[in-house]
VMD Tcl script that draws the C-alpha trace (Angstrom):
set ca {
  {258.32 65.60 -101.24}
  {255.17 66.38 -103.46}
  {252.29 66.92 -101.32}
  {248.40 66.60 -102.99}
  {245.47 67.02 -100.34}
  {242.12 67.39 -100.77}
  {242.39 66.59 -104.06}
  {241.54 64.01 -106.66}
  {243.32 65.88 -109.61}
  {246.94 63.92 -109.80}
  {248.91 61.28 -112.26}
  {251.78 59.33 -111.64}
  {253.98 56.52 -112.98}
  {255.61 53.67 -112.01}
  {254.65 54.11 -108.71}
  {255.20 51.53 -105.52}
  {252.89 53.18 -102.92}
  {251.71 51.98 -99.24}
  {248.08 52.56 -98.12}
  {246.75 53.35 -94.74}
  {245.69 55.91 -92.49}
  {249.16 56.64 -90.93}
  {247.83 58.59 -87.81}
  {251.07 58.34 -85.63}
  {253.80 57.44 -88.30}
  {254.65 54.04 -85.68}
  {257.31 52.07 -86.32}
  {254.53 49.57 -88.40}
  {253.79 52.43 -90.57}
  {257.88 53.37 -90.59}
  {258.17 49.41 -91.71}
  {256.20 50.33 -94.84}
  {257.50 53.15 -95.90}
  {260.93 51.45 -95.77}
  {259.37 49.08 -98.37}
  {258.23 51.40 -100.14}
  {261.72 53.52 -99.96}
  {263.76 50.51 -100.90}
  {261.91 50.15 -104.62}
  {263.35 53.56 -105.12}
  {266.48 52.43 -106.23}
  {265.11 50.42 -108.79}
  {263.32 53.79 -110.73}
  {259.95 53.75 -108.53}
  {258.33 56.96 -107.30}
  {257.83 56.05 -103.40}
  {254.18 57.38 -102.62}
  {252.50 57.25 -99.27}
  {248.26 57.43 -100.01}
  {246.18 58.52 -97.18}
  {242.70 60.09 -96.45}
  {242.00 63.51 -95.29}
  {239.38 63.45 -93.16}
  {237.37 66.63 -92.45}
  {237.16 68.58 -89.19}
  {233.23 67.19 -89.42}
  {233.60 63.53 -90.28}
  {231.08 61.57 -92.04}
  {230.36 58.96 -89.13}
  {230.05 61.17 -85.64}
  {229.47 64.67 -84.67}
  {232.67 64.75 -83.07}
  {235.74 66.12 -84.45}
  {239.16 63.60 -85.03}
  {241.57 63.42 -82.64}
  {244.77 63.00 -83.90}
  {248.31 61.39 -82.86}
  {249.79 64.04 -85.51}
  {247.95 66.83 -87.18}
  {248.28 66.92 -90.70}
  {250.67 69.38 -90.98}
  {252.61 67.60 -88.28}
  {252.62 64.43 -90.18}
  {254.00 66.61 -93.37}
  {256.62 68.04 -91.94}
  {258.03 64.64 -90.59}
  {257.60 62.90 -93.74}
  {259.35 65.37 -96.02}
  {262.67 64.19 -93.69}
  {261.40 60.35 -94.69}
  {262.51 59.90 -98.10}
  {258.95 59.23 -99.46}
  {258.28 61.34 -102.76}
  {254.75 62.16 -102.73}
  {251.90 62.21 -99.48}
  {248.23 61.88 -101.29}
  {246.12 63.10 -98.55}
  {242.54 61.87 -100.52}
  {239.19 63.97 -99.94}
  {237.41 61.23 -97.52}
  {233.70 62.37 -99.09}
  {230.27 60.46 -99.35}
  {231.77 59.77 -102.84}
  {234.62 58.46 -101.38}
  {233.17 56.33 -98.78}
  {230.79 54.17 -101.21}
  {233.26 53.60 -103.61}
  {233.62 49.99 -104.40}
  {237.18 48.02 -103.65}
  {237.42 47.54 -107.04}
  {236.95 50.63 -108.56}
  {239.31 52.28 -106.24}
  {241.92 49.61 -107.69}
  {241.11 50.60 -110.96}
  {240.20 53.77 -110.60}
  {242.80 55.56 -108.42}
  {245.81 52.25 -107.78}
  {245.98 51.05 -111.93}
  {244.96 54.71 -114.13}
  {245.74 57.40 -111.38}
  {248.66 56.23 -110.22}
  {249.98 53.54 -112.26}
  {251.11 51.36 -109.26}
  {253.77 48.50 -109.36}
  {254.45 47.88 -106.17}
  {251.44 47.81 -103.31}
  {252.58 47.42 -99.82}
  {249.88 47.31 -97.16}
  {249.69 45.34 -93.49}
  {247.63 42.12 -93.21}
  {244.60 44.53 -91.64}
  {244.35 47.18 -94.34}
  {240.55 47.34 -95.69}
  {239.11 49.66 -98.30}
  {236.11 50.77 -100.40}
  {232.60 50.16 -99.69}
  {231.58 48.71 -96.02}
  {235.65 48.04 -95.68}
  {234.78 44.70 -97.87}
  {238.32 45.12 -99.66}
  {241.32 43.93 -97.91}
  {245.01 42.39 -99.29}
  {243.03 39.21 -100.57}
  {241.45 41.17 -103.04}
  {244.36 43.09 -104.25}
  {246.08 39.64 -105.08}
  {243.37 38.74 -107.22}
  {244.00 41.45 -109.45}
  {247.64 41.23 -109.66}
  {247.78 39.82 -113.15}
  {245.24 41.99 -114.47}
  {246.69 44.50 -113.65}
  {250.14 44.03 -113.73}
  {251.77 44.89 -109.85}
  {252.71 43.05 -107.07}
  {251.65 42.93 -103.70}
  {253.50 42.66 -100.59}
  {251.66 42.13 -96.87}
  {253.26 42.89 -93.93}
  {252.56 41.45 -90.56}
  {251.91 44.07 -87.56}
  {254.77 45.15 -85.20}
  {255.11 44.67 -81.65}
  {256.57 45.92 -78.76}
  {256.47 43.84 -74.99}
  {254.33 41.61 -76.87}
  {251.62 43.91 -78.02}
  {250.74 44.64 -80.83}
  {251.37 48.42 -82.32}
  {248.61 50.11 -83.87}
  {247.15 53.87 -83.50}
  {244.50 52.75 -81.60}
  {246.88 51.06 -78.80}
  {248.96 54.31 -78.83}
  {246.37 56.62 -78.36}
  {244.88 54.49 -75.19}
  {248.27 54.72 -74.05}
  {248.66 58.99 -74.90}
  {245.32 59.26 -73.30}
  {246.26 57.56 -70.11}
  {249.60 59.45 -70.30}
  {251.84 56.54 -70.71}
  {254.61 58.52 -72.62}
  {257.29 56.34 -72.63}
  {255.15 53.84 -73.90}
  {253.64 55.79 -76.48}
  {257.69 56.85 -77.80}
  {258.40 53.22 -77.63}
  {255.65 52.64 -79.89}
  {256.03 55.61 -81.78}
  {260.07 54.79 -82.31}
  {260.18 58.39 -81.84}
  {258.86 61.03 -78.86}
  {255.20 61.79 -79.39}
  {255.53 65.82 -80.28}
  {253.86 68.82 -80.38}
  {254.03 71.59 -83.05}
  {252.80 74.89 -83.49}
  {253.84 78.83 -83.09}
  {255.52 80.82 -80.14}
  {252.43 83.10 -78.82}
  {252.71 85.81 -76.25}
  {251.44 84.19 -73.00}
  {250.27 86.11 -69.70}
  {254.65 86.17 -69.19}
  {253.96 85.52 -65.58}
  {257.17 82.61 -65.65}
  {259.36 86.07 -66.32}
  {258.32 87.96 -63.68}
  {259.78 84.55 -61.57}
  {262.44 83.79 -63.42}
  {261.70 81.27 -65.39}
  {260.35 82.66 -69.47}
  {258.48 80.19 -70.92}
  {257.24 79.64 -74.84}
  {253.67 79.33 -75.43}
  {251.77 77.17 -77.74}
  {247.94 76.28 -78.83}
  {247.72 73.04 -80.56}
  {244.76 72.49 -82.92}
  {242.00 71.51 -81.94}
  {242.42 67.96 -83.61}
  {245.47 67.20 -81.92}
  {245.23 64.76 -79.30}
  {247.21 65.18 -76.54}
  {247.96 63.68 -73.22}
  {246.95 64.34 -69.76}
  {247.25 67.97 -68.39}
  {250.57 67.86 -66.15}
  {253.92 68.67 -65.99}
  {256.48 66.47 -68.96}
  {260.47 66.35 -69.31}
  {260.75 67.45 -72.69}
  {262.75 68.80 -75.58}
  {262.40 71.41 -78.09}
  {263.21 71.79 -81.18}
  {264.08 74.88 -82.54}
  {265.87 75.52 -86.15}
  {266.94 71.91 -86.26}
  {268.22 71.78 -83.11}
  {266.82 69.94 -79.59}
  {266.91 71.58 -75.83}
  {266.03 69.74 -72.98}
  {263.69 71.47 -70.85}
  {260.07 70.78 -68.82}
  {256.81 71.11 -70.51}
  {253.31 72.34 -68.52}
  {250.19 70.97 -70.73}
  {246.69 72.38 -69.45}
  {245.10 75.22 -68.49}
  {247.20 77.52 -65.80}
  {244.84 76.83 -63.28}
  {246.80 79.42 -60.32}
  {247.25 82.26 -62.85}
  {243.46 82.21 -64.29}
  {242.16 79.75 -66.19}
  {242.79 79.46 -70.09}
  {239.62 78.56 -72.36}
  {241.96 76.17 -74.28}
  {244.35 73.95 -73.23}
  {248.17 75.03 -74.26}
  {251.74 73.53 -74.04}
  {254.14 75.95 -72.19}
  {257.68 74.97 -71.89}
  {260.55 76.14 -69.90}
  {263.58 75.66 -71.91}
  {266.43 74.83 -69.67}
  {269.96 77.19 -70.37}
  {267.58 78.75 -73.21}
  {267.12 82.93 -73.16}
  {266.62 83.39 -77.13}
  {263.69 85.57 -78.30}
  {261.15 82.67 -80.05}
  {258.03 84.66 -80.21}
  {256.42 83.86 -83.62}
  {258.51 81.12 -84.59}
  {257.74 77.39 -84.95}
  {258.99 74.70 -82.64}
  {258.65 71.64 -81.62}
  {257.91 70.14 -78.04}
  {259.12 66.37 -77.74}
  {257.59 64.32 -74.80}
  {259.61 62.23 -72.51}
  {258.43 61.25 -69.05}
  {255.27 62.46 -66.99}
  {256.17 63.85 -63.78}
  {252.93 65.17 -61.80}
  {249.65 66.25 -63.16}
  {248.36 70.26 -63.46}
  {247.33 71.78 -59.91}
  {245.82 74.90 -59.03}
  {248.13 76.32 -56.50}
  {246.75 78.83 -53.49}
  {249.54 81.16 -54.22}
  {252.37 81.98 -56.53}
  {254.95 81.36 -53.96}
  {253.66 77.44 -53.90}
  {254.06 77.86 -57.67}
  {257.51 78.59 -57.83}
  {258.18 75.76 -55.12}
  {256.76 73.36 -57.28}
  {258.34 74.63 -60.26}
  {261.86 74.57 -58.90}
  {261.11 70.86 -58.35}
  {259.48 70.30 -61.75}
  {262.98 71.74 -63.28}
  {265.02 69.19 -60.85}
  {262.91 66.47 -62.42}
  {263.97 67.70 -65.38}
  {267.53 67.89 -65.49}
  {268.08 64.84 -63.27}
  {266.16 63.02 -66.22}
  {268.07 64.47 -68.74}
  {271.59 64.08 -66.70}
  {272.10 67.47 -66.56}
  {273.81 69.83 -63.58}
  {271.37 71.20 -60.90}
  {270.11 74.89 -61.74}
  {271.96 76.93 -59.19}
  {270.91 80.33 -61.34}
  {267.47 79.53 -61.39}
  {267.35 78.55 -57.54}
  {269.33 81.88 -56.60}
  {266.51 83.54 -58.25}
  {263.93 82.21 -55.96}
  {265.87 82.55 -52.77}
  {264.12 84.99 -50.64}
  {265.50 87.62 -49.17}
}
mol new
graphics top color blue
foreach p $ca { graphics top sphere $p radius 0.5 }
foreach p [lrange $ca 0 end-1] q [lrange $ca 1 end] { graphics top cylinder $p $q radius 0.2 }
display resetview
């Protein structure tokens, strides 16, 4: 997959391409794409056109939170079948352009589109005044062909970013993977942590998100990783380590069940499953590794897996 960001400098041809913001790659913006796949076969270049928004945006002083960073959202959508992401500088130029220059401009001479697909709520240009009404107008002129697609749902509501990130933010997991037709996941490098689980037992991998990524409440989550391609189940602790001192940022350290590989510097992924308890500051270590060994019984009785007689032989005291 060809990836342009941050950049206006680009030409295609033939192109069928889907517009949006695509925060959260749901199973609405998965319907798209699919659209947009399908043309493939008949000798279109599938292209995916999106906005990069800035750390400092243009309408608050506060940064984006996002379902998926954009390096996050990369990485999943070079497995998607999609030939080029256009990640488009959202600038001051950007956000007074008019609809229809941005149909001319960028749909018609930059990318020579064919085939638009966009949901029935897309807007654009100027004070959001185009939407799929407009881009029908100019489908003779300009020689392509829209096609609208109505939102999904799931249990009757309908999905969109917003919805799933009310749902992330009151730590509604399953909810959010329902939505999401995937688990809600967390990328980044292996960092050396404090390596007080070792000194119990129990090594865990250590992760800072950005600082755009939005992520759910601090607690304790059944979770996978992913590591070279391939998924282990395992518990995940987001927040700050309240018992073992306080960290500045909030982190994602995971406990990888069966797991005893070195994975210090390398990139993984942590998959979200179910939320079991929220973070606590314990009075002592010993309460710690209590709750622990219970957090890892969650764990494997949600994934169906044996009890850990190892790890509880390891905290039997003598």
């Amino acid at each position: 997959m060809r990836y342009i960001a941050d950049s206006t400098d680009f030409k295609f041809k033939n192109s069928a391409i889907t517009l949006g913001k695509f925060d959260g790659l749901h199973l609405g913006h998965q319907y798209l794409m699919d659209q947009v796949i399908s043309y493939k076969e008949l000798g279109y270049t599938a292209i995916m056109f999106s906005f990069l928004y800035h750390p400092q945006n243009l309408f608050s002083d506060k940064e984006f939170q996002l379902i998926y960073t954009e390096e996050e959202k990369v990485n999943k959508l070079r497995k998607s079948g999609i030939d080029a992401l256009i990640s488009y500088p959202f600038t001051e130029e950007t956000k007074n352009m008019e609809a229809e220059a941005f149909i001319k401009n960028i749909l018609v001479d930059k990318l020579d589109t064919r085939i638009i697909v966009v949901g029935n709520d897309f807007r654009f240009g100027h004070n959001r005044r185009g939407d799929y009404h407009m881009l029908q107008t100019f489908e003779k002129e300009y020689n392509y062909k829209v096609i609208v697609c109505d939102k999904k749902t799931w249990n009757n509501t309908v999905i969109s970013s917003s919805t799933i990130r009310n749902e992330l933010k009151a730590g509604n997991i399953e909810t959010v993977n329902a939505m999401l037709g995937t688990p809600y996941s967390i990328t980044g490098e292996v960092l050396h942590g404090r390596k007080i689980g070792r000194t119990i037992g129990m090594p865990t991998t250590n992760i800072i998100p950005s600082s755009n990524k939005l992520l759910p409440p601090c607690g304790v989550y059944a979770s996978k990783t992913i590591v070279k391609g391939q998924a282990f189940p395992g518990i995940t602790n987001i927040g700050f380590k309240p018992t073992v001192g306080a960290e500045e940022s909030k982190g994602v350290e995971t406990f990888i069940f069966d797991y005893d590989e070195d994975l210090y510097g390398e990139q993984i992924e942590v998959q979200l499953y179910a939320f079991e308890r929220p973070e606590i500051k314990f009075n002592t270590l010993e309460e710690l590794r209590e709750a622990m060994l219970e957090d890892i019984e969650f764990g494997r009785r949600y994934f169906n897996l044996a009890p850990a007689k190892k790890i509880k032989k390891l905290f039997t005291r003598k």
